[in-house]
N, C-alpha and C positions, 0 to 999 in steps of 0.2 A: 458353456461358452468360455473361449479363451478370456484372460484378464488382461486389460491392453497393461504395458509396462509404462509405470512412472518415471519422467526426467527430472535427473536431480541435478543442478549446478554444481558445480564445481566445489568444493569447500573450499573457503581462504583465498578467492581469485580476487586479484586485485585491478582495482577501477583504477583511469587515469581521472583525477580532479584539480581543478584550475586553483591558486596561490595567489595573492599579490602580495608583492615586498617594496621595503625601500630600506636602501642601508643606508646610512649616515656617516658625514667625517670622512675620517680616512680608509673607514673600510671598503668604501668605495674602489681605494687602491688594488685592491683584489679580485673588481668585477673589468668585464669587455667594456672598453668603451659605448655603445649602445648600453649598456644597462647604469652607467657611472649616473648617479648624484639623480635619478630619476622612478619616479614608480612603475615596474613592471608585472606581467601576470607569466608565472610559470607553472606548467603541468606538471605533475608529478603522482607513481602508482600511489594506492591509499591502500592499509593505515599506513600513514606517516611521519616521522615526530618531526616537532624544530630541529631539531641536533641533525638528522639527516639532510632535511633542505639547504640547511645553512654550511652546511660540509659539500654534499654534491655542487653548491655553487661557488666553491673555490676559498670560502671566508674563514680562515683559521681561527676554532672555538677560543683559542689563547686571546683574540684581540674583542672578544664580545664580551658585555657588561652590561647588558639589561636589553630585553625584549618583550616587546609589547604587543598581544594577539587584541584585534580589534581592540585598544587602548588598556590592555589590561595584563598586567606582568606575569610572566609565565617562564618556565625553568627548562633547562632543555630535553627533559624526557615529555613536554608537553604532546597530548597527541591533535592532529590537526583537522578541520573539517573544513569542507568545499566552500571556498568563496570567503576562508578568513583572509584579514587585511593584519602581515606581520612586519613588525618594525624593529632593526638591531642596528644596538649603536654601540659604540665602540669604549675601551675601557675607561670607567672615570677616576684618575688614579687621582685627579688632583681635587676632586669631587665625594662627596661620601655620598653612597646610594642605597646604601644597603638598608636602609629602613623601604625601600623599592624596588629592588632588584630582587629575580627568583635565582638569579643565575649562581651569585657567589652569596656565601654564608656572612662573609665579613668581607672588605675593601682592603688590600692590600697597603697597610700604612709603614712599614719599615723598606724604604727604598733603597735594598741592596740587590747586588746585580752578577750576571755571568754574560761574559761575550762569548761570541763565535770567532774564528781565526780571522775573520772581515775586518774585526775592529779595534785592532790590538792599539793605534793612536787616540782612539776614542775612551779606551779602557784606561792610558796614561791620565788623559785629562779630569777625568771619574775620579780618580785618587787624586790629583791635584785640588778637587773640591772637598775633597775630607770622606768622598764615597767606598764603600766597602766592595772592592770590585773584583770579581775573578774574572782569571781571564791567561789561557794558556794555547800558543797557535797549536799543539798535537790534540787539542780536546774534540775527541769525536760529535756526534750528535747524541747518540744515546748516553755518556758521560756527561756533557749537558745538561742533558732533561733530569739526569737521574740528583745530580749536585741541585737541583734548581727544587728540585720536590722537596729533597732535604734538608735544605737550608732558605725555604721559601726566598727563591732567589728570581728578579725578574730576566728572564731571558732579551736578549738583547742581540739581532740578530740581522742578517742583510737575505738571508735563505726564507723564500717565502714557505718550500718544504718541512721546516723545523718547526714553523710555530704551526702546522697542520695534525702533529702529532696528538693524538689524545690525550697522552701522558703529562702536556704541557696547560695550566693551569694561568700564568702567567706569563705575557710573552710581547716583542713588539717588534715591529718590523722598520728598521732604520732606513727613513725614504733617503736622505741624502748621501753622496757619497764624498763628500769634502769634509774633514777633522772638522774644520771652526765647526762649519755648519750641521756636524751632529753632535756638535755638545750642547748647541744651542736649541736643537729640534728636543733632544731626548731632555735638558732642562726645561725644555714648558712645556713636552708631555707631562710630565709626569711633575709639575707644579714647585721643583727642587727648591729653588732659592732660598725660601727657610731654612731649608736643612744643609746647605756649607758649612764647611767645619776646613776653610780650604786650608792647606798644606800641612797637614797633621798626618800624613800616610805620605807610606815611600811609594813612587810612580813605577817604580819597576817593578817592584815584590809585592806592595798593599799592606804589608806593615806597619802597624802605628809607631810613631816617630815617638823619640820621648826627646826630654832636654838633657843635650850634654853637658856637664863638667866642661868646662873651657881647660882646666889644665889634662883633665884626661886624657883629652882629642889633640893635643900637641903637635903629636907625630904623626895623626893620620892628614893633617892638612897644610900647604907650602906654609912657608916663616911668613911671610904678607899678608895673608888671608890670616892667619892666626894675630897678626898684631893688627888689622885692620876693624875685624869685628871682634863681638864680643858673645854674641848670642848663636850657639851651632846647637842642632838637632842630630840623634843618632837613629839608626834604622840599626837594628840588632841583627836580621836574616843577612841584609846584604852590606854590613862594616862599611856604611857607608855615612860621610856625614854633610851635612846640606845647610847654607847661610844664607840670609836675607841680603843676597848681591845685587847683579846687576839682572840678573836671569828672573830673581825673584820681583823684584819689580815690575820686568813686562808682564810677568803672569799676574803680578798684583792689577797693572792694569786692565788684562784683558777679563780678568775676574769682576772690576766692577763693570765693564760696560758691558759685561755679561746681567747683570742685576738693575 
C-alpha cells in the first residue's frame, strides 16, 4: 500500500494577532487624529517585539521612556502576545524613573543639547540661560546623531524624521514654532529652571564668558560704555565683550518671567 503523504505547515509563518495601546502626553503628537489621546486595537504579523509596533506606528523610540505590558515594565526587545494591553509614555527628563523603566539604564540628568538648522534663535536663547548648546545651520542629520551619541547631547529638533533614527537615544521634537514660545516649551520639558546659570556663555559661539580686566578691554569697547560701566565679560573665540546694559536687562526680565 501506497503511504499517504504528511502536511507540514509552513515553518515560521506568521499570524496576524490583535494589540491594544494607548500613548500618552505628547507622543500622541505623532499619531492620526483617530488614534490621538485614545485606546486603540491594532493588528500586527506575530512574533513581534514593542520596538516594532511602536516604530511601524510613527512614534520616535528617542521620545519613549517607560512602557508598560499589561501594567508591568518591559524594554523594547520585549516580545508580544495576543491581546496584551501596552502603554508608552513619553520621556521623563524632569522625573527620575529609572528605578521603573526597562527602557533606559539611567535618566538623562546633564541637560546639554544639539539643534538642527530650525532652531538656530532658540539655540541663542539656550546659551543666554547658561546652557551648553551646539548648534551649527550646515550640520547634517547624521553629524547630529553622531555629536549627540558622543557627547550625550539631547537632540533638539523640528524634523519628525530625525528623532525616527535608531541611532538617537535622546531626542525631542519642538511643537512650537515661535522663539519665546520654544524656549518656554523646551524649559518645562525638560524641568530647566534649576539649572540657569544665565549669561555666562556667549550667544553666538557657546563659549564660557570669563571676567574681564576693565582696563584690558579699553579699546575693544566706545569711550561711554567704558566710562559708564564697570563690570565687562570676554568670550575668548569670538573677541567679543558683553555688559549689563540696556539689552541685558530685558533679557534679565524676560528671564525672570520665564521662572
Amino acid at each position: 500500500m501506497a503511504k499517504s503523504a504528511t502536511i507540514k505547515k509552513p515553518a515560521g509563518k506568521s499570524i496576524k494577532k490583535e494589540f491594544t495601546f494607548r500613548f500618552y502626553a505628547e507622543l500622541n503628537d505623532f499619531l492620526p487624529p483617530r488614534r490621538k489621546q485614545k485606546v486603540f486595537v491594532q493588528s500586527f504579523k506575530t512574533p513581534i517585539t514593542v520596538r516594532e509596533t511602536i516604530e511601524s506606528l510613527g512614534i520616535p523610540l528617542s521620545e519613549v521612556d517607560m512602557i508598560l505590558v499589561n501594567g508591568t515594565s518591559v524594554d523594547f526587545e520585549h516580545k508580544l502576545k495576543e491581546c496584551d494591553y501596552i502603554s508608552v509614555f513619553p520621556v521623563f527628563e524632569s522625573m527620575d524613573v529609572s528605578a521603573t523603566t526597562k527602557v533606559r539604564k539611567t535618566a538623562l540628568r546633564t541637560s546639554i543639547f544639539i539643534l538642527d538648522a530650525h532652531l538656530g534663535k532658540l539655540a541663542k536663547y539656550l546659551r543666554m540661560l547658561g546652557f551648553d548648546t551646539l548648534y551649527r545651520s550646515d550640520l547634517d542629520d547624521n553629524e547630529i546623531i553622531a555629536v549627540a551619541r558622543k557627547e550625550k547631547r539631547i537632540i533638539l529638533t523640528r524634523d519628525k524624521l530625525l528623532l525616527k533614527s535608531k541611532e538617537v537615544s535622546h531626542g525631542y521634537f519642538v511643537r512650537s514654532i515661535e522663539k519665546h514660545e520654544q524656549l518656554r516649551e523646551v524649559v518645562a520639558k525638560f524641568d530647566l529652571k534649576s539649572q540657569f546659570k544665565s549669561f555666562t556663555r556667549c550667544m553666538t559661539c557657546n563659549t564660557i564668558l570669563v571676567k574681564a580686566d576693565k582696563e584690558e578691554i579699553h579699546n575693544k569697547v566706545d569711550k561711554d560704555i567704558f566710562r559708564t560701566f564697570n563690570e565687562f565679560f570676554y568670550c575668548k573665540n569670538c573677541d567679543k565683550v558683553f555688559w549689563k546694559g540696556t539689552h541685558f536687562m530685558r533679557m534679565e526680565a524676560y528671564i525672570r518671567e520665564l521662572v
